[in-house]
Each structure stands twice: as structure tokens, then as C-alpha cells.
N, C-alpha and C positions, 0 to 999 in steps of 0.2 A: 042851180048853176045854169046861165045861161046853152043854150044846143049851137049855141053859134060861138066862132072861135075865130082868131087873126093869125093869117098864116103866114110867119117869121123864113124868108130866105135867107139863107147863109152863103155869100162869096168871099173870096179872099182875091184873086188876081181875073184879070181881063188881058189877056197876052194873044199876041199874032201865033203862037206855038203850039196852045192850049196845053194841054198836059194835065197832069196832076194839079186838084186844087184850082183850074184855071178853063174860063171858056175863055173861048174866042171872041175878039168885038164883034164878027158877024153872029158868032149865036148869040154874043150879047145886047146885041141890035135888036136881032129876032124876036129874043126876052122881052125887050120893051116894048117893040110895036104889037106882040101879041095881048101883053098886058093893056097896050091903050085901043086894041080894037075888039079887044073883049068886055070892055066899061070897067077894068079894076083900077082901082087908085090907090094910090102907096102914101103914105104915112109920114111925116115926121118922131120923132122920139116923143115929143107933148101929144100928141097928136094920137100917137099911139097907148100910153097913157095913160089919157083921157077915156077913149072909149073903154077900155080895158077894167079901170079903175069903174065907170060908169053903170057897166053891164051892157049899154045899150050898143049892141056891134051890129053896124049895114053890112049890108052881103057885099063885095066884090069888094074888099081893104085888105090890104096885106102890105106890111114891114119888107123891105130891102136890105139885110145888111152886108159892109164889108171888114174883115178882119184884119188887124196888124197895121195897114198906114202902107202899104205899096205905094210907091211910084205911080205902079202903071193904074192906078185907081183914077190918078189925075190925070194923066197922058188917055187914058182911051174910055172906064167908065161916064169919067164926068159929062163929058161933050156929049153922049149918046143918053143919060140922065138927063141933061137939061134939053137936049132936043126934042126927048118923049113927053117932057114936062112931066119927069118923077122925081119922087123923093128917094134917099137912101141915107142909114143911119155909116159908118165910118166909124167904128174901133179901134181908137189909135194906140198903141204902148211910146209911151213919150219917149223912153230913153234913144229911141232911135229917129226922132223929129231934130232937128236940128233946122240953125236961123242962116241956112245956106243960099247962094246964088245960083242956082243952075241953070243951067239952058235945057230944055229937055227938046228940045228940036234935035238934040245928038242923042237923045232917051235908047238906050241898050235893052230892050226887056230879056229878062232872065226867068226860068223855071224855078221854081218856089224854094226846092233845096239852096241854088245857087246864089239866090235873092238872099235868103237869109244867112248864108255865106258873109256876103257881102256887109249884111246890115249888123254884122258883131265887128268890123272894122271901121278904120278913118273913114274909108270911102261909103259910109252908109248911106248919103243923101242920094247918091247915085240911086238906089232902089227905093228910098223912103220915101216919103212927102214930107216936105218943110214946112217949117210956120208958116210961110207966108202961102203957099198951097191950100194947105187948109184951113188960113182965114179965106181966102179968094172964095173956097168950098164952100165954108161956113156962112158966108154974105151973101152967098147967091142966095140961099136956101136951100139947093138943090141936096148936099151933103151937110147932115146934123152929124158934129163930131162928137164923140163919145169916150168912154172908157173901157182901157185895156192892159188897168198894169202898168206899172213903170219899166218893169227887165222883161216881161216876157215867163218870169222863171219862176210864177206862181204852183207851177206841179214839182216843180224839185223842192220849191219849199213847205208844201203839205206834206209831200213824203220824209222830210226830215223834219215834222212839226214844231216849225219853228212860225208861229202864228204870231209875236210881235215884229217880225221881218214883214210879214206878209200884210200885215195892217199896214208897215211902214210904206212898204210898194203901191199898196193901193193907196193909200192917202196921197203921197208924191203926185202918182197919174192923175187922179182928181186934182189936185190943187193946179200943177200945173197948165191943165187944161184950161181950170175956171178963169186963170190967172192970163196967161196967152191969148184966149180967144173970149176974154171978156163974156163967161155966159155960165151956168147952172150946170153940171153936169148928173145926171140921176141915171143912166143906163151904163151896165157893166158889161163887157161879154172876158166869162173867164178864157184867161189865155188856155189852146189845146181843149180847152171842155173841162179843165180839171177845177174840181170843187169838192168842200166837203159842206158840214153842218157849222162846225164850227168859222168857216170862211162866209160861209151865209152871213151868220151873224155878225161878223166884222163889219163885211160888206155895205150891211143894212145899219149897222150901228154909224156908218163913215157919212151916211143921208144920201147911199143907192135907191133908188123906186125898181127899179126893174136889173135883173141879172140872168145871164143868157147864156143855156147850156147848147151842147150839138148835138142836140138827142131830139130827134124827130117825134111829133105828135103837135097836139092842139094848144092853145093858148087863149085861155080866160084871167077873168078877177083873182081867182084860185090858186095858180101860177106863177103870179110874176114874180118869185124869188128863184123860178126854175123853169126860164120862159123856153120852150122847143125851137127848132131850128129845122131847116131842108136845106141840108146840103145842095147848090145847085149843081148842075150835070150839065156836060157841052153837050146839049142835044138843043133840038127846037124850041121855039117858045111853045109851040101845043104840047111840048111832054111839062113843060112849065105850068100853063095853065090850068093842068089836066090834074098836076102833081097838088094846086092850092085849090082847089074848090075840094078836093078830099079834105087837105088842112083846115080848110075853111067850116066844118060840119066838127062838132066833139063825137057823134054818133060817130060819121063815117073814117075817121080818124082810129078811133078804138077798133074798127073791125077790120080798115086798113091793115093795121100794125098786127092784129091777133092774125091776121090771113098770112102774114109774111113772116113771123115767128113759125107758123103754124107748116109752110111750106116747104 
């Protein structure tokens, strides 16, 4: 096994609020230009991949991603994404994409509870991103959209092992993705972190490459059916930085984690 590993960030919202779940666009800003005046470069889903699949990982690459399909992903990640000239992968749960008009120039952002309030009503595009969002996303290059499940409700249905439901969700998400935004889908991230053995296998049987848990550590050839994540945190980009060249090492990743069990 390769000692070099690709270290997977995990966001879900970019809000003026911050809160739970959520930085700021200024720490989200921060995030980028520390990453672009440290020399790391970020990933596409191929791209990611590739190396992974390869063995052969350069030092400073790491994955971006963000979870569920918010709004404000469009409203304030994107801009601050294509400004830094990064990549970011986009997990979307289709059931709440919708082929709507909005203005987001009147864009409300909401705290994550509220948002997903929101996103089990009529008025979900208010919080979600639309088709047409995340074709715009998806053309620039800047956001590779991916897969997230069709309802979201992939852990109630493990816990009531009801695994032809759960085939059926994930096939849906996938199809409709490939189907919308004309492209391949191969990366999953399970909704909430919830997975079992048997969802692996669904997963992988449906022609997922990569599947992405919220459990912090390293990421090789060896992993991608249980790829790690870093939660991000509204703090600076140097706690960001500081946090992936740990992820970045398999050694220092394992004594990482054994030090903070251990503490």
C-alpha cells in the first residue's frame, strides 16, 4: 500500500450564519486561498479516481466535497470555487432537485435544520439547487455532480432492512443524474454516513467506483468502497491545511486518530 493517501473534505452548507454543518463564505474564501497559496490542487471525481485506482498520489491533491444539493452551494460556494480555480465534487439527492425558476438574487439562506425543513415541502427549490444550477455547475467544471440517493432516507431503510427499496433509491439517484446532466455517475456519498455490507454491495453491483463514508482517516487503492472524510470546521484555512497534509500521509493519519482515541 502506497504511504501517500488523498485527503477527502467534507462540507455541506457555505451560509453568512455559519452554524452547524456550515462555514462562512469568508472562512470559505479563506479555505481556498490557503489551499491555492500552499501549491494543493483539488480533484475532479475522474481525476480522483484515477490516481487512487493508479497507486501513484503527488503530494498536495485533495477532494472537496459537498453534501445534499443546497442552494447556498450555488449562491456562495461556487463563485469563491471558480475564483480559486478549484474543483469540488457536489452530492446531490435528486428527490429534492427540481426543473424550477428562481431568482436567488432574493436567496434566504437558512441553518441546516431549517433548510431541510424546507427541502421535505413544495417550496424546496427555495433551498435546493435546480437542474439548471447544477448543469451551469456541472459545465463549468468547477462542481462534478454526483450521487446521493434519491429520498435521503437510505439509514431508515437499513434499519428496517428493506435492501430492494434501497437498490431502488440508489438506482433512481444514478439514473436520474446520468439522465439530466448527460454524464457517468460512479461516486456515491451515503446519505448521514449510513452504510452497511450488504449496501456496499448493492452499491458496487449498480457500477458505483467510489463510496464515501464520514469517518475520518486516509484514503488509498484499498478504500474506495469506504472512502474517509474531514468534516470541515469554520475555522481558518491554516487549521484546513494543517488538518490535510495529516490526511495526506497513511502513517501520520493512523497515529493521528490513535492519539485522539487515545486522549
Amino acid at each position: 500500500m502506497s504511504a501517500s493517501s488523498i485527503p477527502v473534505v467534507m462540507y455541506h452548507h457555505v451560509l453568512p450564519m455559519g452554524g452547524g454543518l456550515a462555514v462562512t463564505p469568508e472562512i470559505f474564501e479563506d479555505h481556498m486561498a490557503a489551499l491555492q497559496r500552499n501549491g494543493w490542487k483539488t480533484l475532479s471525481g475522474n481525476e480522483f479516481l484515477h490516481l487512487l485506482q493508479s497507486g501513484n498520489i503527488p503530494s498536495k491533491t485533495a477532494l472537496l466535497t459537498f453534501d445534499d444539493g443546497f442552494a447556498d452551494n450555488y449562491v456562495y460556494a461556487y463563485p469563491i470555487l471558480k475564483q480559486y480555480g478549484m474543483k469540488a465534487l457536489l452530492f446531490a439527492a435528486t428527490s429534492f432537485i427540481k426543473d424550477a425558476d428562481i431568482n436567488r438574487g432574493n436567496f434566504v439562506p437558512l441553518p441546516h435544520k431549517e433548510a431541510w425543513e424546507l427541502a421535505f415541502s413544495e417550496r424546496r427549490s427555495e433551498v435546493m439547487c435546480t437542474w439548471n444550477e447544477l448543469r451551469e455547475m456541472e459545465e463549468s467544471g468547477v462542481f462534478d455532480i454526483q450521487a446521493h440517493g434519491h429520498s435521503h432516507n437510505i439509514p431508515q431503510l437499513i434499519n428496517e432492512k428493506r435492501h430492494s427499496d434501497i437498490k431502488e433509491d440508489l438506482s433512481i439517484g444514478k439514473r436520474m443524474l446520468e439522465e439530466m446532466l448527460s454524464k457517468e455517475v460512479l461516486h456515491l456519498a451515503w446519505p448521514k454516513g449510513k452504510y452497511d455490507d450488504k449496501t456496499i454491495e448493492i452499491a458496487t453491483g449498480l457500477g458505483f467506483k467510489a463510496l464515501y463514508t464520514t469517518i475520518r482517516g486516509y484514503n488509498t487503492q484499498s478504500n474506495l468502497k469506504m472512502l474517509n472524510r474531514l468534516p470541515a470546521k469554520n475555522k481558518k484555512g491554516r487549521w484546513l491545511v494543517n488538518k490535510i497534509k495529516i490526511y495526506s500521509s497513511v502513517h501520520l493519519s493512523k497515529l493521528y486518530l490513535a492519539l485522539r482515541i487515545s486522549s
